[in-house]
N, C-alpha and C positions, 0 to 999 in steps of 0.2 A: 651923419648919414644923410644924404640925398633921397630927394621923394623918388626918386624911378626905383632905389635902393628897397625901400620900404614895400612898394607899391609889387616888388621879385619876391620878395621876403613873403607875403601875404599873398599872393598870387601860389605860390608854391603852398604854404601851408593848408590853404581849402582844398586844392589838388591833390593834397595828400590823405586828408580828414575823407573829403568827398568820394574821391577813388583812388581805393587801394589796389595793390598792384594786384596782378593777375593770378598769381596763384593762391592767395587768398580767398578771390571770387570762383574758382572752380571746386567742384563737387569732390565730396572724397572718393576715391579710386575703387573700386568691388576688391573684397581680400581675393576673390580667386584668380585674379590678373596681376602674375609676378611683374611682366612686362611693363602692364601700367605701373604698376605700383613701383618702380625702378626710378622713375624721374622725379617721385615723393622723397626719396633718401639720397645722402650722402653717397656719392661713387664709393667710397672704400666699405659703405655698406655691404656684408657677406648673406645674400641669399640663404646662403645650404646651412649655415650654421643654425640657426632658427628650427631649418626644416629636418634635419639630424637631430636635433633635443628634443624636436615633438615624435620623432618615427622610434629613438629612443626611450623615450616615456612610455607610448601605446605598447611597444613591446614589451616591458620592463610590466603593465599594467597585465598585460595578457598573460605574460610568464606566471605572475602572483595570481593570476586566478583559478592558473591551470596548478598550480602548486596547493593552493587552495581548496580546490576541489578535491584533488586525489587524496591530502590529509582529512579533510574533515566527510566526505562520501564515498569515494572510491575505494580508497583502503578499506575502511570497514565491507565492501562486500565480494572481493576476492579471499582466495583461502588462505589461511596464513602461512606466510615466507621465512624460509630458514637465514634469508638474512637478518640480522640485530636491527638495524636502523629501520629497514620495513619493516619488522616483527614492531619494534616500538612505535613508530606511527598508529601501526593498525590498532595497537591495543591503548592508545593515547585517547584518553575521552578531555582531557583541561586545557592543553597547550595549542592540538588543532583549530582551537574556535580563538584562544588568546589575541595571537596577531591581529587576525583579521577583523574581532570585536575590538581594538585596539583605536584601530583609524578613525571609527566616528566619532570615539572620545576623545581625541586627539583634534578633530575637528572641531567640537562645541569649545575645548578649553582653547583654542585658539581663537576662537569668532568672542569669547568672553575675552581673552587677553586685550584683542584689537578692538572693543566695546568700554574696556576701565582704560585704554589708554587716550580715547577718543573723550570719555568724560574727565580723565585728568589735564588734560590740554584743554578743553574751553570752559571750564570749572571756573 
């Protein structure tokens, strides 16, 4: 290998150590600019699909609260309905709160699971 060889070789590796390329050195993008945020990702990145599983979830969340509601407060104070399935709601005192007291226990045993697996890995 020749010294001009060496002298490219070294020339380029500080130029790369010292400055890095440009997108690198710019700011992250604000999440509320899909626009900006467009030239962060891969072209065949799909926008809508992200934003359809969040508009899905909020609703899916909203749906269980209003369901929620109507079994464990609302039913108990209209007068009772000669439907069966409303009749049994309303007179339901264990299963109304079941579900819904379900999810924070479901939560702590999960934050415990990701806790023993986190001390079995650097144990």
């Amino acid at each position: 290998m020749s010294l001009s060889t060496l002298n490219l070789i070294l020339s380029l590796s500080t130029a790369i150590a010292v400055d890095p390329p440009s997108s690198y050195r710019e700011e992250s993008p604000p999440l509320h600019s899909y626009r900006k945020m467009k030239k962060w990702f891969p072209p065949q990145f799909n926008f809508y699909k992200p934003m359809c599983c969040g508009w899905s979830f909020t609703i899916a969340g909203i749906f269980s609260l209003i369901v929620f509601l109507f079994t464990a407060i609302i039913s108990k104070l209209v007068p009772l309905s000669n439907n069966p399935v409303i009749s049994a709601v309303q007179t339901d005192r264990y299963y109304c709160f079941l579900v819904p007291l379900t999810l924070p226990v479901l939560a702590v045993a999960a934050y415990f699971h990701w806790l023993s697996m986190k001390l079995f890995k650097h144990a």
